[in-house]
N, C-alpha and C positions, 0 to 999 in steps of 0.2 A: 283350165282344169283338164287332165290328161283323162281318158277314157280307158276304163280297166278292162283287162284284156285276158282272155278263155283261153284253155289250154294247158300254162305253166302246170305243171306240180313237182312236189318233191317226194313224193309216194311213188313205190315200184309195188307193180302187183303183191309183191312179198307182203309188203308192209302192210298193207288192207288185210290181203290175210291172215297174219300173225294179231293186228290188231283185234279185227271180227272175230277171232280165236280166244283172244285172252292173256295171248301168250308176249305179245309186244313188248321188249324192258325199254325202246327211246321212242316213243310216239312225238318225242318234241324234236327229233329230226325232221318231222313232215309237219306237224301243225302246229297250228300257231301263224305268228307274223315273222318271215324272213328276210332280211334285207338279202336283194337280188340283182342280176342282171336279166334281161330279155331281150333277145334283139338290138343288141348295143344300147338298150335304155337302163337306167338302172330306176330303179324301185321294190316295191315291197310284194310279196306273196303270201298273200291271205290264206287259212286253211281251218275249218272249223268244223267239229261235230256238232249235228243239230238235225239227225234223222226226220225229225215229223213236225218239223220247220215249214211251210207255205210257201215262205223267204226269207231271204238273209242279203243284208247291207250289211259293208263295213261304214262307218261314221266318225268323221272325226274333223279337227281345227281345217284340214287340205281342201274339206267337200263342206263347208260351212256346215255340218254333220247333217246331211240333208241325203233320207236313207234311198233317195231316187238317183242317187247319180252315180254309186258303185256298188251294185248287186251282183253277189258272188252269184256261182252255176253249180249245181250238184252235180258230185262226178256221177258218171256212168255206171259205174260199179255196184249201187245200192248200197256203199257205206255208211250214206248219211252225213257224208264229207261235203260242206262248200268249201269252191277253192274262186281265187282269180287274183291276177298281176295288175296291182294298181301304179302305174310311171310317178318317178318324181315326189313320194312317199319315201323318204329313207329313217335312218334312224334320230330319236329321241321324238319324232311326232306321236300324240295320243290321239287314242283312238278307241272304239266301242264296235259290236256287234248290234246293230236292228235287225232282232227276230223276229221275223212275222208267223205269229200261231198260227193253229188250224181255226181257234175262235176268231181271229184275224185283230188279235190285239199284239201291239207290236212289244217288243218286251228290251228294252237296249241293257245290253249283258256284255262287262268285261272278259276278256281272253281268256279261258280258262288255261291255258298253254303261256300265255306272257311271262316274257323274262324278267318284265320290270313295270312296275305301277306308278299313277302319280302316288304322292304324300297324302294318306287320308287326312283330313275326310273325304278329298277327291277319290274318285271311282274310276277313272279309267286307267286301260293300261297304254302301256310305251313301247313303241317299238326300239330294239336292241340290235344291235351289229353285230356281229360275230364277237365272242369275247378275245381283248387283245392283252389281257394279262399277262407278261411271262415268269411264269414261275418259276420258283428256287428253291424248292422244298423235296431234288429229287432223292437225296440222302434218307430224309426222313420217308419217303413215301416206298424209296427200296428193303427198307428194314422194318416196317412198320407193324407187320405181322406177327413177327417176335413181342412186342410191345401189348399189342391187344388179347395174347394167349391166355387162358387160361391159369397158365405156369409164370402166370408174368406178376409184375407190381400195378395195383390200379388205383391210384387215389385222385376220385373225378370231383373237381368244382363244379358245382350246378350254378350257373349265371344267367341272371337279365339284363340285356345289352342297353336297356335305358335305365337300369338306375344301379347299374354297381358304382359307376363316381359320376359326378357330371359339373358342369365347368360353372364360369361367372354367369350369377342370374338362373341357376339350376335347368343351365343347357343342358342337356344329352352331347356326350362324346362321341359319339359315331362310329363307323365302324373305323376307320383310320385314328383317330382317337383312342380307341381300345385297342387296334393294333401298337400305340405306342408304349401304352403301360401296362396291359393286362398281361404278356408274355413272362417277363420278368420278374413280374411281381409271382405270378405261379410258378414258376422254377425257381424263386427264394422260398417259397412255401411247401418245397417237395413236390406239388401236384405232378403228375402225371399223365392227367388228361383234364380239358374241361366242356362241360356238356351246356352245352345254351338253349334254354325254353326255346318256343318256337319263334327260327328267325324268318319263318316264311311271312308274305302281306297278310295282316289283317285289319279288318275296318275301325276294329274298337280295341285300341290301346288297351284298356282293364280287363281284356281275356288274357292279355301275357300272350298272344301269340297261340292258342288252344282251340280259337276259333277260325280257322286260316282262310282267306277266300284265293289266296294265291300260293299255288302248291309250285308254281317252276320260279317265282321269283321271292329274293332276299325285300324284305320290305326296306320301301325309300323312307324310311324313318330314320336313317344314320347313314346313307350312302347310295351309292352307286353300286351295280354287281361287283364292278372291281374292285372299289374297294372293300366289299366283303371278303373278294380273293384274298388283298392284301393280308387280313386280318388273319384268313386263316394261314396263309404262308408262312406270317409274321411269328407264329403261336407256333409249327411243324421244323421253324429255323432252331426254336428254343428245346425243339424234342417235347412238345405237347401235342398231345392227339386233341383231333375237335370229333364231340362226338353231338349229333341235332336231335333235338326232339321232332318229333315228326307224327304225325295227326289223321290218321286215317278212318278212325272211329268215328267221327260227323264232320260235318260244316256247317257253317251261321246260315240262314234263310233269308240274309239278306238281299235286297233284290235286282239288284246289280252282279249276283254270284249265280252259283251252282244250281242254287233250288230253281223246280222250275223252270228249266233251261231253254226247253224252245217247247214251253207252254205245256210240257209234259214231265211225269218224275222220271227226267231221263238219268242222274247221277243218283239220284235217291228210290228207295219205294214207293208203290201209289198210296199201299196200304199202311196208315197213320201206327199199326201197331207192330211194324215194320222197319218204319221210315222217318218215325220221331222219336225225338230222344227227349223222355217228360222230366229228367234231371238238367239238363242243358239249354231246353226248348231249342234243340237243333234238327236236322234231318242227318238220316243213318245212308249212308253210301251201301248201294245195293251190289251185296258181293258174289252175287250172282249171274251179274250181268257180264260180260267177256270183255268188252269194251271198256267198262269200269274199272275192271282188273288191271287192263292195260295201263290205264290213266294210273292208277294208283302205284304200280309195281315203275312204273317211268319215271314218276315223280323222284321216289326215293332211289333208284340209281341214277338220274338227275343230278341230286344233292352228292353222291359220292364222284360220281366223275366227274362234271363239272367243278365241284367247290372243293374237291379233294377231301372230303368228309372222309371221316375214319368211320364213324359210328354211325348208327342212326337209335334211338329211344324211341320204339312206338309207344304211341300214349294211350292210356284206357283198354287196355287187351280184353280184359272179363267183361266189358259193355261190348264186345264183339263176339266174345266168344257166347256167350249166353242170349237167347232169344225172350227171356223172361229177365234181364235185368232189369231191376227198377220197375217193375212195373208187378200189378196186382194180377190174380186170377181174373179171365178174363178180357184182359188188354194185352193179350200176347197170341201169336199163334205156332202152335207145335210146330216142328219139323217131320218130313214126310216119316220119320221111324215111332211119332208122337213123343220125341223126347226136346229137351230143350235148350239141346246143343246145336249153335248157330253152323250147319254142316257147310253153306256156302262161305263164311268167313273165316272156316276152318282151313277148307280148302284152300283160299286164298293165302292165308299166313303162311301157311308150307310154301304155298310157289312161292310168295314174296321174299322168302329165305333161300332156298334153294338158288332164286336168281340174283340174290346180292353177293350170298358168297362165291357163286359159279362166276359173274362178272368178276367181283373183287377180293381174292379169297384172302385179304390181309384184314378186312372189316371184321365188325363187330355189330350183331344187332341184339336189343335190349329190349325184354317186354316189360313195360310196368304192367305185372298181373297179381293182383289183390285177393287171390282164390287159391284155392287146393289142386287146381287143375292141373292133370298130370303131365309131366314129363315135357313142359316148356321147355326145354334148352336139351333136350336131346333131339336128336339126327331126325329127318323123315321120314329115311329109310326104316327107320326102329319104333314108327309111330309116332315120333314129337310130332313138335311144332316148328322146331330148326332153327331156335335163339339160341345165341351166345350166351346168355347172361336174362337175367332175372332180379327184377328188384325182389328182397326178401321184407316184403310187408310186414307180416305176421312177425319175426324178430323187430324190427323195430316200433311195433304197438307195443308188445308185450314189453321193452328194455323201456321204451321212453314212461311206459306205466310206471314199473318199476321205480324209475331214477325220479319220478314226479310225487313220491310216497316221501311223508317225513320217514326217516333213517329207523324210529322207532319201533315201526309199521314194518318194515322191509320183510322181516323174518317170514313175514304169515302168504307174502307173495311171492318168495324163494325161486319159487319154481318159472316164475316170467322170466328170471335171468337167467335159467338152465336150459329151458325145452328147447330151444333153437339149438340145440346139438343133436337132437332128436334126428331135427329132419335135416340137417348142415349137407348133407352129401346127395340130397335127391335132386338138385336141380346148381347149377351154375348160379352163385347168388352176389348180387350187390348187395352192400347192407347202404339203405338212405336215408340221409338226415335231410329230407326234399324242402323243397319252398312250399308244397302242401301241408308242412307239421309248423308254420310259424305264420300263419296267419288267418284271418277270419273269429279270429278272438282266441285261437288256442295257445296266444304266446310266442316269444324268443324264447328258444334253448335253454337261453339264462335263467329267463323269469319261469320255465319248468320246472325248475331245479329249486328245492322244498331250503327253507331257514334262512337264516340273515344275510347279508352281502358277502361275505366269506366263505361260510358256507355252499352259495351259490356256485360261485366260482371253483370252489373247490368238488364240488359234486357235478359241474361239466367239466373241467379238467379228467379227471376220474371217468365220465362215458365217451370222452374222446380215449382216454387210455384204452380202455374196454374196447371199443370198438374196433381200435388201430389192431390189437391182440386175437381179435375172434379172426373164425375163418372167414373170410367174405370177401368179397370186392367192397371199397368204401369210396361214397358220396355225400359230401354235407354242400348244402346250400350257403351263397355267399352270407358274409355276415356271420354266420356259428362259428369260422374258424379265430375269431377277436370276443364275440359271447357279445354281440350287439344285445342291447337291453330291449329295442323295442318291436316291433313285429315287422317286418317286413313292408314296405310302400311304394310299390313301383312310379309313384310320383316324388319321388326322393331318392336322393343319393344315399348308400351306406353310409351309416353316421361315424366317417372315420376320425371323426374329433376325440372318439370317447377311446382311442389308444394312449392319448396322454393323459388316461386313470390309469394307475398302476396294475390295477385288478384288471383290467383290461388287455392290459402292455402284456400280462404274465398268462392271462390263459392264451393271447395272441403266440407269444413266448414257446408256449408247451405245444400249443397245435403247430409248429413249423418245426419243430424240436423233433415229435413224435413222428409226423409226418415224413419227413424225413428217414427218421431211422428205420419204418415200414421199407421202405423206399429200396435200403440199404440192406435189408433184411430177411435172406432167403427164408426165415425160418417164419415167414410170418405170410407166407405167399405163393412158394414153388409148389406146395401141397394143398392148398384152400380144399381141391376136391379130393381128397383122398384122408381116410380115417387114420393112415399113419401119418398126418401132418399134425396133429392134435391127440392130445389124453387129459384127460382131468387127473390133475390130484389129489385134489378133493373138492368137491361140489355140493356136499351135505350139511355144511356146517354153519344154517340158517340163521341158529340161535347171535351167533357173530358175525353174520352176512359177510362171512370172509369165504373167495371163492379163490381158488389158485388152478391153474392149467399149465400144461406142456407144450410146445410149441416146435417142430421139425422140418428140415427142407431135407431134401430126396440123399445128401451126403450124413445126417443123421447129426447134424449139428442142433444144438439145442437151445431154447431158451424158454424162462417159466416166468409168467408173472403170479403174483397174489396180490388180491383186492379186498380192500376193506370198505362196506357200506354204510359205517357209521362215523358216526363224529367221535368214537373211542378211540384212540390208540392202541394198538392189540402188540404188545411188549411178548418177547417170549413168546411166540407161536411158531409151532414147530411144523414144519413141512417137508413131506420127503422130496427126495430128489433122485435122480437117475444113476448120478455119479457124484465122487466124492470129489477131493480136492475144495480151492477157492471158488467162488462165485461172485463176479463183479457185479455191483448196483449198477446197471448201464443206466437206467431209468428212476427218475419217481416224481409222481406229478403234484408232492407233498413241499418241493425244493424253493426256497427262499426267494429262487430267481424266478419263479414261475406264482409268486405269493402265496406262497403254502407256508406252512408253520417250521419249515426245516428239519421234521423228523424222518427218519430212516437209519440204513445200516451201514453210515461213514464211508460207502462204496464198495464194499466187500463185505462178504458173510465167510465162515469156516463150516464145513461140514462135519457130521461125525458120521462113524462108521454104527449109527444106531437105525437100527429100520424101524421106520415109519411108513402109512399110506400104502405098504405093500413096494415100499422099494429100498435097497437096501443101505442108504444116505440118507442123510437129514439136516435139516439147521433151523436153529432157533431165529426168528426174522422180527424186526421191529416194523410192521404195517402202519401206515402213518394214517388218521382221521383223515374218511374222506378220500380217500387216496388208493395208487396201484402202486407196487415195483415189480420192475421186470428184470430179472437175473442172466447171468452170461457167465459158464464156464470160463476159469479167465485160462486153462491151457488151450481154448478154440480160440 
């Protein structure tokens, strides 16, 4: 056994700096475990925060994990950094940290910097080699920014890497596995991007990845870092963007993690009403602290340069942003202004934007924020928060209400299907069909959908229509776009047996159809945030829950659909239009091939020069039960 050796590091005055600052975006160029040379030997260089530590052993298979034979040294600097060169340690050996408290209980804690874990329910981490990937994705990663614009087409799969297919004996596919089929199969489905729960380590499989205790590495549950590259390469050859969930709002208390890290709340608050989260029973990362910052803002340009990440999804934004979420009078404490805006996680979210798009200005970052809270996706400079994008919550309670009413009902709730044009233009918005709307007893998409099996099918057919047509960014969860029947099981494969049911085949059929033609469809896209990309034609006409709109891209090309929310056929309903001439049916999600009943307008409508709805064209339109069409100038 070789004797660890004082000295090495990979920290330059700078970097202590920038870190004790706040300001740090790669803290994982210095800590962490690095495979190294020293003095012609090679091995490993240990480096770890743990300020009010006693001591610190690295432990691992090398030192029969025997925390007296390789005690790091605290550098000099008062960072609170242990470092030291263990010989003869290189890569794939595991290993642990023994922290010695100030109570002098020893505390053994995985890397929080490790690039690689064992396969839970092990706990330790791996040391990793320099990654030797070589990439192929620089086409896509030169153009990439055009792609993620605002003015662009986005239609995101939301996926979990264990249970979208999985092999003989209900294996998991891996990440090379899913680099073989998942590419493909999204570019036959239109997608455009796909967004994956979190694929950082976590202990417990049934979080989905929400509980992370490893923010720098891909969990060894399907592979190797590499071949996590591969996947994502594999996905950027096909011209799909990979966009990650990413978890910043808590971490599990597990004890082998974060909490409690060298016998102190050094990642978390001391204060319980602070520093726990009594909906998760997790601890809350204190975004206060500089050095926290650093760790967190690292992490996530980590996952973009490293893995080539397009996006990153923060998860849980309103349990950060709020110091009273979740919790009673009471069990929360003001902010210095007595209000109960979280001002240090505020603070954070800005720099954490600022420094992704400053690093990578072709990215894209995504708040899931389930609040009113203003001006999430505008600039810093103008007082945002500095997201791209914005899931629009409130539109999709309100439509999924909606579309879950028998058709009878519809009329007296009109207004769930309107008001998101209210606010359509105040924030940058995804519209999500998430893996949190199809499980924990609230149902598949399908089984939302009110009336007998036809019906069904026909009334999610119909809010994929709707959807594809509104302004938004769109994201459905795997599984909605075939109308799986049963809820979501991340110990199971998508049930892709049930495409050889016709009913199945056809609304699979219409979502790659529709999808698609989004895809194809400036008019449904180039303008999302602007009020000349959209007009209603009429939106008042409850009594027949028939809604129709205008649709425009920035050359003034057009296209309208009208929807009908009942199981009537609506013959003879007349609707203005902009211009005269023909208008082709491009659409209807009523089509025989898609197992609709085959009613519509034989592919074309005639206008007449009679004004209606305030414009000075019209035509009589056959609305099919259940159903949308969407119309096409046929001289465009």
């Amino acid at each position: 056994m070789r004797e660890i050796i004082y000295g090495p590091s990979l920290a330059t005055g700078n970097d202590i700096y920038l870190f004790r600052e706040g300001t740090h975006r790669r803290i994982y160029t210095f800590l962490g475990a690095h495979v190294a040379e020293h003095g012609g030997e090679a091995g490993t260089l240990f480096a770890v925060w743990a300020p009010c530590a006693k001591g610190v052993s690295v432990i691992g298979n090398f030192n029969s994990w025997n925390k007296e034979c390789h005690k790091l040294a605290p550098r000099w600097d008062s960072s609170g950094i242990w470092e030291g060169f263990v010989p003869g340690v290189g890569a794939g050996e595991i290993y642990k940290y023994a922290i010695t408290a100030e109570s002098g209980a020893v505390l053994e804690k995985s890397d929080p910097l490790a690039f690689f874990c064992e396969t839970p329910p092990a706990t330790a981490s791996v040391v990793c080699g320099a990654p030797s990937y070589e990439w192929g994705d620089s086409e896509w990663m030169a153009g990439r920014a055009a792609k993620n614009a605002p003015d662009a087409p986005q239609s995101i799969y939301e996926l979990h890497a264990g249970s979208w297919r999985r092999g003989d004996g209900n294996t998991m596919l891996g990440w090379r596995g899913l680099a073989a089929e998942l590419p493909r199969y999204l570019k036959d489905e239109g997608f455009t991007h796909v967004e994956f729960m979190p694929v950082m380590e976590h202990p417990f499989y049934g979080s989905w990845g929400y509980q992370t205790t490893g923010y720098y590495a891909p969990t060894s549950r399907y592979g190797s870092p590499e071949d996590f590259m591969s996947l994502v390469d594999a996905l950027h050859r096909e011209g799909i963007g990979v966009i990650l969930d990413w978890v910043p709002s808590h971490f599990p208390m597990d004890a082998h993690g974060l909490a409690r890290f060298d016998g102190t709340a050094l990642y978390e608050h001391a204060d319980p009403r602070q520093g726990f989260h009594p909906d998760w029973k997790s601890a809350i990362f204190n975004y206060g602290r500089n050095e926290v910052r650093s760790f967190l803002v690292s992490s996530a340009n980590f996952w973009l340069e490293r893995y080539h990440a397009d996006g990153i999804r923060v998860d849980a934004v309103a349990s950060m942003l709020y110091l009273d979420y979740s919790r009673r009078d009471g069990e929360w404490v003001p902010n210095k202004y007595g209000g109960k805006e979280n001002c240090d996680a505020i603070d954070f979210i800005k720099e954490l934007n600022c420094a992704l798009y400053e690093e990578h200005p072709g990215i894209m970052t995504t708040a899931e924020e389930s609040t009113s809270w203003p001006m999430v996706t505008k600039p810093t400079w103008l007082g945002g928060l500095g997201f791209g994008y914005k899931w629009n919550m409130g539109w999709m309670n309100d439509f999924l209400s909606y579309m879950s009413k028998d058709p009878i009902f519809r009329k007296y709730c009109h207004d769930k299907l309107t008001f998101g044009m209210w606010y359509a233009y105040s924030e940058n918005f995804v519209l999500p069909f998430s893996h949190d709307e199809v499980v924990y007893g609230k149902r598949s998409l399908l089984e939302k959908m009110p009336g007998d099996a036809w019906q069904k099918a026909a009334n999610l057919r119909l809010a994929f229509g709707w959807m594809f047509c509104h302004p938004g960014k769109k994201l459905v969860f795997m599984g909605g776009e075939f109308g799986q029947s049963r809820e979501w099981n991340h110990d199971q494969s998508l049930d892709w047996h049930e495409l050889k049911d016709p009913r199945h085949a056809g609304i699979a059929r219409w979502f790659a159809d529709v999808c698609r033609f989004y895809r194809e469809s400036p008019e449904l896209w180039e303008l999302d945030n602007s009020p000349k990309g959209f007009e209603w034609i009429d939106c008042s006409d409850r009594d027949s829950s028939v809604v129709s709109f205008i649709r425009r891209d920035g050359e003034g090309h057009t296209l309208a659909l009208a929807a009908n929310f009942t199981p009537v056929v609506r013959s003879g309903y007349r609707v203005g239009l902009p211009c005269g001439g023909a208008w082709l049916e491009v659409l209807n999600s009523d089509a025989e091939v898609y197992g609709g009943s085959g009613v519509g307008n034989m592919g074309r409508v005639e206008t007449e020069e009679k004004e209606f709805h305030g414009r000075p064209y019209s035509a009589e339109l056959t609305i099919p039960p259940l159903g949308c069409v969407v119309l096409k100038p046929e001289d465009e």
